[in-house]
Rosetta silent file (secondary structure, phi, psi, omega in degrees, C-alpha in Angstrom):
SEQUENCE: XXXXXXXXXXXXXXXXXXXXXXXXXXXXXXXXXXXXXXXXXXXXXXXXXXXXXXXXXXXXXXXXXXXXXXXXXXXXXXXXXXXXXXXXXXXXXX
SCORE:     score description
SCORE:     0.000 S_00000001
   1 L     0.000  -11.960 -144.930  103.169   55.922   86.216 S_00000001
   2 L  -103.910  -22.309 -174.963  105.295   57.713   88.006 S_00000001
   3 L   -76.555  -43.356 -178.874  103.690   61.161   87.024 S_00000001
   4 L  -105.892   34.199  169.284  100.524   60.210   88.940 S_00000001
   5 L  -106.855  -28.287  173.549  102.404   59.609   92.373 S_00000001
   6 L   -65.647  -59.274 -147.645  103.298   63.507   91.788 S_00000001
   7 L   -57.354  -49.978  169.714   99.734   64.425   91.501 S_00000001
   8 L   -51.972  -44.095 -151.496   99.556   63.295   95.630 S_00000001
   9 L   -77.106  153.822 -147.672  102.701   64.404   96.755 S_00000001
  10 L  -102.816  130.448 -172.476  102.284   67.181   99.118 S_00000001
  11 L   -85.659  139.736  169.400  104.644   70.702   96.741 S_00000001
  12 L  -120.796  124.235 -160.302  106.707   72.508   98.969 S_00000001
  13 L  -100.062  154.260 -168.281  107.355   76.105   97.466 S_00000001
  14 L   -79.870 -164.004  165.499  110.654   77.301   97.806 S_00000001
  15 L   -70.631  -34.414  169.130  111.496   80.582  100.022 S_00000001
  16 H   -61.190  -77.256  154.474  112.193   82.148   96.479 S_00000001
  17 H    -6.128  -30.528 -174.354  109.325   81.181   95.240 S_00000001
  18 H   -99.502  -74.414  157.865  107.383   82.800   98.125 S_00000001
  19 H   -11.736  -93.779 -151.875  109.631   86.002   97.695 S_00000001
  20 H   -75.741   32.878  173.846  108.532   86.604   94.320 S_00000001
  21 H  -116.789  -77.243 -156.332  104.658   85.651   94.345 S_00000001
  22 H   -61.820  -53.284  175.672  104.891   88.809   97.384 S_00000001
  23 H   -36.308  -33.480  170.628  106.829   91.028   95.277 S_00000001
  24 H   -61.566  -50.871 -163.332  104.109   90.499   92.312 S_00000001
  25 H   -57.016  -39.212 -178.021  101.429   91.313   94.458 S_00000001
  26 H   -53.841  -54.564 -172.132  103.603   94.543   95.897 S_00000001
  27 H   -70.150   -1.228  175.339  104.132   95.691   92.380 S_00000001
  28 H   -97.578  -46.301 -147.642   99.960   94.923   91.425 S_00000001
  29 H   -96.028  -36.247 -179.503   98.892   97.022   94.243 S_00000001
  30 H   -61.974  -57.949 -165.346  101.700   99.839   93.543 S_00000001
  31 H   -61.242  -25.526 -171.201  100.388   99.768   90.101 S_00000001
  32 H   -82.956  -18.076 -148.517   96.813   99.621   90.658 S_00000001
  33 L    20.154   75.791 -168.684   97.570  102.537   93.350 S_00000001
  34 L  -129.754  119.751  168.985   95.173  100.747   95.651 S_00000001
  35 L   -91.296  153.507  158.411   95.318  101.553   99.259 S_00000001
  36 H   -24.447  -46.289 -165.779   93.930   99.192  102.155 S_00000001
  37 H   -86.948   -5.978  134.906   91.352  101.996  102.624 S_00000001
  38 H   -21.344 -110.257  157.067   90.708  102.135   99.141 S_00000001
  39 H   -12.205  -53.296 -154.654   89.833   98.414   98.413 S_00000001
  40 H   -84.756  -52.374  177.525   87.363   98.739  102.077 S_00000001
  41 H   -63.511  -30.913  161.894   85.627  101.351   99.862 S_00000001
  42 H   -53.350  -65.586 -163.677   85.261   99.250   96.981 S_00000001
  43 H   -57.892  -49.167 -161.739   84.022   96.531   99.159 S_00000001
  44 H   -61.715  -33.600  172.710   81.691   98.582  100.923 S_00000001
  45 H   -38.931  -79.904 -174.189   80.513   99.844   97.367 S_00000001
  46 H   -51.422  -37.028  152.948   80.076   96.599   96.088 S_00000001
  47 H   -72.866  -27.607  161.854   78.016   95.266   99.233 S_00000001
  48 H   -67.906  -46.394 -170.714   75.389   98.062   99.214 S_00000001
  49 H   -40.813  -68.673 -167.549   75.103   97.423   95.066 S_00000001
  50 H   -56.385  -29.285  162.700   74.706   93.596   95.894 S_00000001
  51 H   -38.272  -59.376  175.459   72.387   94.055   98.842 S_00000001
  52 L   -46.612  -41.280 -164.793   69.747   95.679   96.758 S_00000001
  53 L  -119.083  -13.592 -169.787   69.574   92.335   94.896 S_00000001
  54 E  -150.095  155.097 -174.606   70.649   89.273   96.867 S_00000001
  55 E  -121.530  134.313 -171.761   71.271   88.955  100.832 S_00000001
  56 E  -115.414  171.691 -167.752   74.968   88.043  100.978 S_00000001
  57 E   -95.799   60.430 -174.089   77.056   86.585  103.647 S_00000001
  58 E   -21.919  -53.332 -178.865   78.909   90.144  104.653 S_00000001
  59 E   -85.328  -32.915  152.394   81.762   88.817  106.966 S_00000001
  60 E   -86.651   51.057  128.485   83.055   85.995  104.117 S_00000001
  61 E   -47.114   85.181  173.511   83.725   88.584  101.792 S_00000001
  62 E   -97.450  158.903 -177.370   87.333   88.748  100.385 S_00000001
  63 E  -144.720  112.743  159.487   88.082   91.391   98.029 S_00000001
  64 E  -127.680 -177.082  151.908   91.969   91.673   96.354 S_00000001
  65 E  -131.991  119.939 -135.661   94.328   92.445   93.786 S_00000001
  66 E  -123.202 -171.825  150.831   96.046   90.021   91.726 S_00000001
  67 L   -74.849  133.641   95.506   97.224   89.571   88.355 S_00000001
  68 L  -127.785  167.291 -175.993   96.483   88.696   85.069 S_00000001
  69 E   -62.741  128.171  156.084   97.548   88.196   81.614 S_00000001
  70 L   -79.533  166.624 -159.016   95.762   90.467   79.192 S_00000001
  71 L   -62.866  -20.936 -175.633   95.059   89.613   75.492 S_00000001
  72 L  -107.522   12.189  153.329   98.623   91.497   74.227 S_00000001
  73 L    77.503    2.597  165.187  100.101   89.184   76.969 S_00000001
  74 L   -75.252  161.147  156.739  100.515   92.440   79.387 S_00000001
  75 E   -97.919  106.479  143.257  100.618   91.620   83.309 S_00000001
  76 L  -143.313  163.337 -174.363   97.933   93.737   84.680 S_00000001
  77 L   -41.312  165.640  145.657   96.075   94.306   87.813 S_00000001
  78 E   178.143  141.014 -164.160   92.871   92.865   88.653 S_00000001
  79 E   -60.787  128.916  171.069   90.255   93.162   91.424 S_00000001
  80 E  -115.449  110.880  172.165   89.284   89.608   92.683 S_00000001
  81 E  -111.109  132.533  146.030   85.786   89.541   94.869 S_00000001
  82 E  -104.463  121.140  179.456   84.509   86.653   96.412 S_00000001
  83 E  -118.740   97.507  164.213   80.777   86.956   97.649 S_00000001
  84 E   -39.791   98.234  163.142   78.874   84.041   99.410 S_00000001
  85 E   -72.280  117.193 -173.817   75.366   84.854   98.548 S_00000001
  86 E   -80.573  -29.064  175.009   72.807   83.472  100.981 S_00000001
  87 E  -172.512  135.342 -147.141   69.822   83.846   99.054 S_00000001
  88 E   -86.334  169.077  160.178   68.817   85.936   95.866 S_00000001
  89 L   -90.990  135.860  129.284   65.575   88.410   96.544 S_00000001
  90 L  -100.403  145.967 -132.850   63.021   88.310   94.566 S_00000001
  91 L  -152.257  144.768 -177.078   61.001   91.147   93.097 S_00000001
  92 L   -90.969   -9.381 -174.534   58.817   91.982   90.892 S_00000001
  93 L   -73.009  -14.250 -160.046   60.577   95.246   89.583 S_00000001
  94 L   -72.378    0.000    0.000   63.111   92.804   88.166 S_00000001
């Protein structure tokens, strides 16, 4: 019972804890060799591509680079986009 009093309680992460989550990301971005202005080119890619097909919400766009585990259990980068889409176009070339 005691276990689902936990589920509510508001986690407070420690300063280490905090530390090392930014240190992953410094070492994903070193590895990825992904500059700010980099990534802003990606995005900007990736909003003309999607434009052609869907009218998206332009200014809630996030675009990073994270982490994850790969199938051998590797740490490696990987590009996270979120894109609101306001409405898809339709077309007949489709």
């Amino acid at each position: 019972m005691m276990d689902f009093f936990k589920f509510f309680k508001k986690t407070s992460s420690s300063s280490k804890d905090i530390a090392k989550e930014r240190l992953q990301l410094i070492l994903v971005h070193d590895r990825a060799n992904a500059s700010p202005e980099f990534l802003e080119m990606i995005k900007g890619q990736l909003v003309d591509m999607i434009s052609n097909y869907m009218e998206i919400d332009k200014e809630g766009i996030e675009i990073k680079l994270t982490s994850m585990e790969s199938e051998d259990n590797v740490e490696v980068p990987a590009l996270v986009a979120n894109i609101p889409i306001k409405k898809v176009k339709h077309s007949s070339k489709f």
